[in-house]
KETORFI-737342 format. One record per residue (C-alpha): residue number from 0; residue in one letter; y, x, z. Coordinates in nm, 4 decimals, padded with zeros to 6 digits. Last residue first. Layout:
BEGIN
- k, r, yy, xx, zz
- NUM, A, Y, X, Z;
...
***
This chain:
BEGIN
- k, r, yy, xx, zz
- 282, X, 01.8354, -10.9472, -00.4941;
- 281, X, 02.1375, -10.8078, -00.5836;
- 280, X, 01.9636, -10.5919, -00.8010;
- 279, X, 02.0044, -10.3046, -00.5430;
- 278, X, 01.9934, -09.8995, -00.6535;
- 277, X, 02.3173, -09.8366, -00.8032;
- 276, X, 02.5010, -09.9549, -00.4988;
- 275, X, 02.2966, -09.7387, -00.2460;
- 274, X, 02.5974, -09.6256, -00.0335;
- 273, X, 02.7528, -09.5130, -00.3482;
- 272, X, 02.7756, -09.1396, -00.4411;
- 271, X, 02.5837, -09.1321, -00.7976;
- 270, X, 02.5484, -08.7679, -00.9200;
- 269, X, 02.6271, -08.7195, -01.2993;
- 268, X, 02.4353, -08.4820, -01.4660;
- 267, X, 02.5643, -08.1910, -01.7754;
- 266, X, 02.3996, -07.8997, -01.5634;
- 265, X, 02.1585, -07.8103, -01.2563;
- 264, X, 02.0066, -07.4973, -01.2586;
- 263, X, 02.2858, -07.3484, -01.0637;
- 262, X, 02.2672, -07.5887, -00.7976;
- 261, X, 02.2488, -07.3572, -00.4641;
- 260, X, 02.4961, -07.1548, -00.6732;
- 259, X, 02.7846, -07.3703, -00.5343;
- 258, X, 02.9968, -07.6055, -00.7209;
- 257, X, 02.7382, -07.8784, -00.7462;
- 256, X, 02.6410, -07.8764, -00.3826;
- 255, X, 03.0142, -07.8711, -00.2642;
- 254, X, 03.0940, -08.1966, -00.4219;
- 253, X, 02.7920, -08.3280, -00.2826;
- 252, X, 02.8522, -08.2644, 00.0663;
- 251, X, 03.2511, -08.3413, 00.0460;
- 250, X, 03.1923, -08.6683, -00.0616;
- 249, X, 03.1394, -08.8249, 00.2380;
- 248, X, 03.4979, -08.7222, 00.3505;
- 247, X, 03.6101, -09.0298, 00.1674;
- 246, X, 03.4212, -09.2626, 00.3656;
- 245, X, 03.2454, -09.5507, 00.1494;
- 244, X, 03.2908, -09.8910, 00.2256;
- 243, X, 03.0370, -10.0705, 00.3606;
- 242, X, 02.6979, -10.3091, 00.3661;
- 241, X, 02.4520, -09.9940, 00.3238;
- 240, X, 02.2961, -10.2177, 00.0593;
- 239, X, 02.6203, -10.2202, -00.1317;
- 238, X, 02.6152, -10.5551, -00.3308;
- 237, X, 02.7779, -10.7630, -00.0273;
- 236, X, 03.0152, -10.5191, 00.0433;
- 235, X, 03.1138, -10.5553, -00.3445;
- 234, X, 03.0763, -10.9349, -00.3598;
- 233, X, 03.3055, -10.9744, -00.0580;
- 232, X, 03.5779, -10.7408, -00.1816;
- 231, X, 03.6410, -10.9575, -00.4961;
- 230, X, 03.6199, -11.2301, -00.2767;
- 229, X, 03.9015, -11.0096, -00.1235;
- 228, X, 03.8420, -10.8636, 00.1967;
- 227, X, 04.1225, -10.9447, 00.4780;
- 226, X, 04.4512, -10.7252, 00.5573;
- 225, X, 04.6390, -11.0768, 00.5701;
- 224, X, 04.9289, -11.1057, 00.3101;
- 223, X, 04.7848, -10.8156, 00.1238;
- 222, X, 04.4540, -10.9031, 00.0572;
- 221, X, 04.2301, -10.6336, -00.0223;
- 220, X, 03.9673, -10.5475, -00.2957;
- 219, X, 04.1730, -10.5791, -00.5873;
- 218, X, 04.5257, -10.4503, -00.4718;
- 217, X, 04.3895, -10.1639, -00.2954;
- 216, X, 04.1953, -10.0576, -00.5732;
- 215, X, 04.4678, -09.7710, -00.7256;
- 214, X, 04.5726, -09.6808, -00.2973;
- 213, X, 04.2311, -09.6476, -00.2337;
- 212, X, 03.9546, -09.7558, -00.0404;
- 211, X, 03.5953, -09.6471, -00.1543;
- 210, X, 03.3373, -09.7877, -00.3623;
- 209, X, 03.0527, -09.5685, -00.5287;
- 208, X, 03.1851, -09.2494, -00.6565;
- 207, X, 03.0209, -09.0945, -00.9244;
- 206, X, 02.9639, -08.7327, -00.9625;
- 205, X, 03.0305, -08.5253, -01.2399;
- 204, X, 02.8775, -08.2145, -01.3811;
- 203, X, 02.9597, -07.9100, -01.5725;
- 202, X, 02.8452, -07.5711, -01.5358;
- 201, X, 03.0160, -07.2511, -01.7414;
- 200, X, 02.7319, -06.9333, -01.7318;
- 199, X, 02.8994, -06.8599, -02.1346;
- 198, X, 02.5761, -07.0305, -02.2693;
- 197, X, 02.5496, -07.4001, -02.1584;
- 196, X, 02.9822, -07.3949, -02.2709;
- 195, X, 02.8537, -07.6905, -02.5082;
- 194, X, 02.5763, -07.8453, -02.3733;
- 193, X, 02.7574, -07.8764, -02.0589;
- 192, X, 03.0820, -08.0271, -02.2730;
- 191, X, 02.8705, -08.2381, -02.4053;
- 190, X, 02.7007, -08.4109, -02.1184;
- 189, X, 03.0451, -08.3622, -01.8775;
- 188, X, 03.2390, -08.5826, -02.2412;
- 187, X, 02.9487, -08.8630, -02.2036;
- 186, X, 03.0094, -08.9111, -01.8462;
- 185, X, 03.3735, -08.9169, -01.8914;
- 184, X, 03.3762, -09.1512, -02.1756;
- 183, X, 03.2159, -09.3698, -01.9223;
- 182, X, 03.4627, -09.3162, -01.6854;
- 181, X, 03.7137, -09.4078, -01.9572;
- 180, X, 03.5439, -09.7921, -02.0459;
- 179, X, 03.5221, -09.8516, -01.6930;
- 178, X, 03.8388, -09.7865, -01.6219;
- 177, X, 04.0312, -09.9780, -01.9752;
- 176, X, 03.8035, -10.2526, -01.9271;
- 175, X, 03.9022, -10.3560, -01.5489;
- 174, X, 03.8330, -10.6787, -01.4517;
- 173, X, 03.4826, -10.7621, -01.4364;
- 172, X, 03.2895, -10.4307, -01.3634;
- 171, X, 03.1124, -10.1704, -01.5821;
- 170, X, 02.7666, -10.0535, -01.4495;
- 169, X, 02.7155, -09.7282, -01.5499;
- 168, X, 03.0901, -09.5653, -01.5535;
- 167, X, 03.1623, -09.7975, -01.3290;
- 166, X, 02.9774, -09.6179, -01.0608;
- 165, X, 03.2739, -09.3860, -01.1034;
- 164, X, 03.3787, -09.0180, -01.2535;
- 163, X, 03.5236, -08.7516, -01.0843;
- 162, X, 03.4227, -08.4245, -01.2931;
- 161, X, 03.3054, -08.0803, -01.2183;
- 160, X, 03.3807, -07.7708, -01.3965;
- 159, X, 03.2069, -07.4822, -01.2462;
- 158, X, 03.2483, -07.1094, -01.3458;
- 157, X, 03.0893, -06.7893, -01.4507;
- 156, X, 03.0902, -06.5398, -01.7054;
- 155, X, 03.4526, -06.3992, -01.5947;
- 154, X, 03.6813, -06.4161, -01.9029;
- 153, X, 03.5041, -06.7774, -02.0534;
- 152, X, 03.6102, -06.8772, -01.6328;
- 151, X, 03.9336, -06.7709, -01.7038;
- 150, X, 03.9963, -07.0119, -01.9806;
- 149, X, 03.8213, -07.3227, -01.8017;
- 148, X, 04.1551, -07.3932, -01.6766;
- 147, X, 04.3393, -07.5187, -02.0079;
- 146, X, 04.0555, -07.7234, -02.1958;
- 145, X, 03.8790, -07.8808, -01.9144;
- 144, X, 04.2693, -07.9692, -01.7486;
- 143, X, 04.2777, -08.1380, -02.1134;
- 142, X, 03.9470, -08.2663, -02.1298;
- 141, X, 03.9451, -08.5120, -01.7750;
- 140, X, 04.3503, -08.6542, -01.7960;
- 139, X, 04.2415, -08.7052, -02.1581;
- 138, X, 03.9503, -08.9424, -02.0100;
- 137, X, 04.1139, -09.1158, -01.7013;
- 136, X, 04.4726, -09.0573, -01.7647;
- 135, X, 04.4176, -09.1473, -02.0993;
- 134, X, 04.1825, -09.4681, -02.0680;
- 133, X, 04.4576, -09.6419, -01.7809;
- 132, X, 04.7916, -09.5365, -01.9725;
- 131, X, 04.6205, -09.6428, -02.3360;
- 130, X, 04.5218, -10.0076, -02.1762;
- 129, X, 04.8964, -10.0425, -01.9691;
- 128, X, 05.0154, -10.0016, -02.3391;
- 127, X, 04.7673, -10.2602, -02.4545;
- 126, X, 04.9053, -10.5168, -02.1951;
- 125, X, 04.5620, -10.6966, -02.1839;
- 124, X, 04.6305, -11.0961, -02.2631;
- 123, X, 04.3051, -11.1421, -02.4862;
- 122, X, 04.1132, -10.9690, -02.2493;
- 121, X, 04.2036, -11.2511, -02.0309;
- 120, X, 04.5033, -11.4216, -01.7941;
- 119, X, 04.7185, -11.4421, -02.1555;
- 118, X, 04.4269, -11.6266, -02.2402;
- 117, X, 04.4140, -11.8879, -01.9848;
- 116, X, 04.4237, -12.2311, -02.2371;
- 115, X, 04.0221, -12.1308, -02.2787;
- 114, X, 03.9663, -12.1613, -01.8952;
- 113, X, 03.7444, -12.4318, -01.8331;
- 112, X, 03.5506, -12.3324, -02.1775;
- 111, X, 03.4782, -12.0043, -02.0744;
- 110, X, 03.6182, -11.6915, -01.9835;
- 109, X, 03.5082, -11.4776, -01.7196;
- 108, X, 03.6916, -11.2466, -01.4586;
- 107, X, 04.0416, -11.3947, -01.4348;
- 106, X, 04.3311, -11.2003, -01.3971;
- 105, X, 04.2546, -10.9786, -01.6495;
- 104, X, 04.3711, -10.5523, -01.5047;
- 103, X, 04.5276, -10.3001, -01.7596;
- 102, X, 04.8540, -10.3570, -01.6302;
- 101, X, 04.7298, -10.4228, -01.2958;
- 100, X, 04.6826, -10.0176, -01.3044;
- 99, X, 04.3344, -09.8031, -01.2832;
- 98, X, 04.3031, -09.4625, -01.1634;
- 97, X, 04.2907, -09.0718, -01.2105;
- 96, X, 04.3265, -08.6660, -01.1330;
- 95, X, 04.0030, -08.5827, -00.9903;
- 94, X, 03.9195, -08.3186, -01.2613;
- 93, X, 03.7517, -08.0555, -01.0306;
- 92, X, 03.7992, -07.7076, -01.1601;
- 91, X, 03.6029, -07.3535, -01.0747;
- 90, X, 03.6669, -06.9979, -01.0897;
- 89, X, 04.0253, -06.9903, -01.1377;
- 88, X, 04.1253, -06.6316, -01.1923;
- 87, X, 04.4070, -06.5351, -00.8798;
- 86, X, 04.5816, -06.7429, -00.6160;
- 85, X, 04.9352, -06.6534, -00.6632;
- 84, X, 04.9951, -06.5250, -01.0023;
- 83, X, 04.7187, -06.6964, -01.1907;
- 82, X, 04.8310, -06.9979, -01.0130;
- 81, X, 05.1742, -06.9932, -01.1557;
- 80, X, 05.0392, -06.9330, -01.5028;
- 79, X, 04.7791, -07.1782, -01.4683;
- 78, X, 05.0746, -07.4343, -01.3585;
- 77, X, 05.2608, -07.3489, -01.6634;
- 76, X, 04.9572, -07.3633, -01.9514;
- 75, X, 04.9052, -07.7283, -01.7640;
- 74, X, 05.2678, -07.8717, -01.8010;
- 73, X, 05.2073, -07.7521, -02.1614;
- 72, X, 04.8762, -07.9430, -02.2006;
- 71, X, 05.0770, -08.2921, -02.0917;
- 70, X, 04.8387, -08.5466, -02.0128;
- 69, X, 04.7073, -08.3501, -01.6896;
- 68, X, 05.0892, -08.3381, -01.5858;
- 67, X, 05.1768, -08.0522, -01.2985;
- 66, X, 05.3646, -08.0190, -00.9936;
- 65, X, 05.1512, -07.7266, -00.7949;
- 64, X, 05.0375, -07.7454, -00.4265;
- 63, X, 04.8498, -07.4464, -00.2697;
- 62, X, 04.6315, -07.3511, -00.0314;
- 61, X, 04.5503, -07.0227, 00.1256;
- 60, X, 04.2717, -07.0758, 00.3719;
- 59, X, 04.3526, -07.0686, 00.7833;
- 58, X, 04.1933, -07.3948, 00.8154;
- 57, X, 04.4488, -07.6228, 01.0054;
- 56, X, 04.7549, -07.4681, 00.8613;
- 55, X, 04.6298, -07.4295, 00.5014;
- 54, X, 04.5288, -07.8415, 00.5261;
- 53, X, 04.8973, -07.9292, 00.6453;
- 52, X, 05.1110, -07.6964, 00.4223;
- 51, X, 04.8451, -07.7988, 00.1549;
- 50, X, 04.9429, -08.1936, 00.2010;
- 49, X, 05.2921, -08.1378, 00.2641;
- 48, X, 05.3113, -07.9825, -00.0647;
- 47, X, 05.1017, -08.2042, -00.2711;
- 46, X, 05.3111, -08.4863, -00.1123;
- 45, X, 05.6232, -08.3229, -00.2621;
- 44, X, 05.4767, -08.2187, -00.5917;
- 43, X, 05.4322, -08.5746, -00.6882;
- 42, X, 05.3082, -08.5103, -01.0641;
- 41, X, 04.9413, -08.3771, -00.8742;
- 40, X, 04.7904, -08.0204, -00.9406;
- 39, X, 04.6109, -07.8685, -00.5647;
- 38, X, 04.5205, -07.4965, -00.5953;
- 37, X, 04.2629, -07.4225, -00.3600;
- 36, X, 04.1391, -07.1428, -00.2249;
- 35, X, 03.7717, -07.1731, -00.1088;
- 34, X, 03.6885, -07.0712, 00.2594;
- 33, X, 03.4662, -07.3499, 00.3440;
- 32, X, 03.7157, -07.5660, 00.5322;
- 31, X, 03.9446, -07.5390, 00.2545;
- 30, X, 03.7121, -07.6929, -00.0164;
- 29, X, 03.6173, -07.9512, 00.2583;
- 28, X, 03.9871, -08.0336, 00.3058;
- 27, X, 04.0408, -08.0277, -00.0746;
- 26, X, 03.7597, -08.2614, -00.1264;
- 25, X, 03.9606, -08.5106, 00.1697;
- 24, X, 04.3150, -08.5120, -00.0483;
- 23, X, 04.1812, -08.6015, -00.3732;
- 22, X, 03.9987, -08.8625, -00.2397;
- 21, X, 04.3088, -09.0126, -00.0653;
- 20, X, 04.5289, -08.8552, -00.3640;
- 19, X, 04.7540, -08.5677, -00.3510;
- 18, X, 04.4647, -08.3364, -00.5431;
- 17, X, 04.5140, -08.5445, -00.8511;
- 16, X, 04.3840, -08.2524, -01.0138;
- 15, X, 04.1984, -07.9852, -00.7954;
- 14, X, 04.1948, -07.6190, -00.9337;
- 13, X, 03.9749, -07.4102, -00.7145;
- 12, X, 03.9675, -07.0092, -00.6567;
- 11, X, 03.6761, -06.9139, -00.5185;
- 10, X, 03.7241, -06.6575, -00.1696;
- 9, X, 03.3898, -06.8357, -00.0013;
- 8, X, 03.1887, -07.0408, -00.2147;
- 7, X, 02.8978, -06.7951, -00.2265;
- 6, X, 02.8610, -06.8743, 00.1443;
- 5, X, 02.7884, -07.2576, 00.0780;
- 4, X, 02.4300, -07.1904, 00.2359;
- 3, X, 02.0842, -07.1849, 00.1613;
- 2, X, 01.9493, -06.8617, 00.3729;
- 1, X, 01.8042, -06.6046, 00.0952;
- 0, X, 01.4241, -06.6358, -00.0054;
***
């Protein structure tokens, strides 16, 4: 039996959307750091710069920052035709590009009959445009990238798609609707979608993120005036049997995993990253 390794990785060419981000930033690190060349999409094209500049010096890989729109399929066609150029066919795609916004946020987790004259602060009050912005860049921000980049890997007989989704995509929390209700559209959409390419040697899967620090849950978990937890933040750390935040670079392992041939098997499953969440009744 050959030596299980990430080997096979080595010389890929990786799309990463929303590749500026704090998670964003720490796959394409590990991507880098295992000789994949990586082609990092995110609408601020500055800190997508700085942030290959800084990740190509340190590891010696070519990396590469593009300006591109995931809800815009044009601004897509024009970064694969820049990439295509400079990096070569795109073997594999992660679809990190995504978030949540107070706009699609209640203020107030329940209703009941104390707070019936609250509605604006319920689902009743949702800002239905800041609704649409949260479910399309989570979900259409996830299909169109799918539909553009997958392209060359139809051409080669061989690729990976794999999808950030979110432990709210099983267990949807107070709050935010418009997230939960999009990474579990994502869940569905990696089932289908690995049905659907099963036969041209395309794999799609998703993992799901636990809860980690970043700059689209800052605002919910901690308090700005004094740095401190939340009681929002409470309950989670609380309901996390390893009692902690996740560390972004721990999802480097499993990231890797599904885009190398060591899981070729595996297709259309989402892989829960969460410090245990999933597993504790809270009990």
């Amino acid at each position: 039996m050959d030596r299980i390794s990430f080997d096979d990785l080595n010389n890929n060419v990786c799309v990463l959307t929303g590749g500026a981000g704090i998670i964003g930033a720490a796959i394409a690190k590990g991507l880098a750091q295992n000789g994949i060349r990586t082609a990092i999409l995110d609408l601020n094209e500055q800190s997508a710069k700085e942030l290959a500049a800084s990740i190509e010096k340190e590891t010696g890989t070519i990396t590469r920052a593009y300006q591109a729109n995931v809800l815009e399929k044009e601004s897509l066609i024009q970064a694969k035709k820049k990439i295509n150029s400079e990096l070569g066919k795109i073997n594999l795609l992660i679809n990190g590009a995504g978030g949540n916004s107070p706009k699609a946020t209640t203020q107030i987790e329940k209703l009941g009959k104390e707070n019936l004259n609250e509605l604006e602060k319920s689902f009743y009050g949702l800002d239905i445009n800041g609704f649409d912005f949260v479910f399309d860049l989570n979900f259409k921000g996830t299909l169109l990238p799918s539909m553009v980049f997958t392209t060359d890997m139809l051409e080669l007989g061989k690729g990976v798609v794999l999808n950030i989704s979110s432990m709210n995509s099983f267990k949807p929390l107070t709050k935010i609707p418009a997230y939960s209700a999009a990474k579990a559209s994502v869940n569905n959409f990696t089932m289908w979608l690995a049905v659907h390419l099963a036969k041209t040697g395309i794999r799609v899967n998703a993992i799901a993120p636990g809860f980690f620090l970043t700059n689209q849950n800052r605002f919910l978990l901690v308090d700005e005036k004094t740095g401190n937890p939340t009681p929002r933040g409470q309950k989670i750390i609380a309901n996390t049997p390893m009692e902690r935040y996740g560390e972004v670079e721990e999802l480097t392992g499993t990231v890797l995993f599904l885009l190398s041939d060591i899981s070729k098997f595996i297709t259309g499953i989402c892989i829960p990253v969460d410090g245990g969440y999933s597993a504790f009744g809270g009990v």
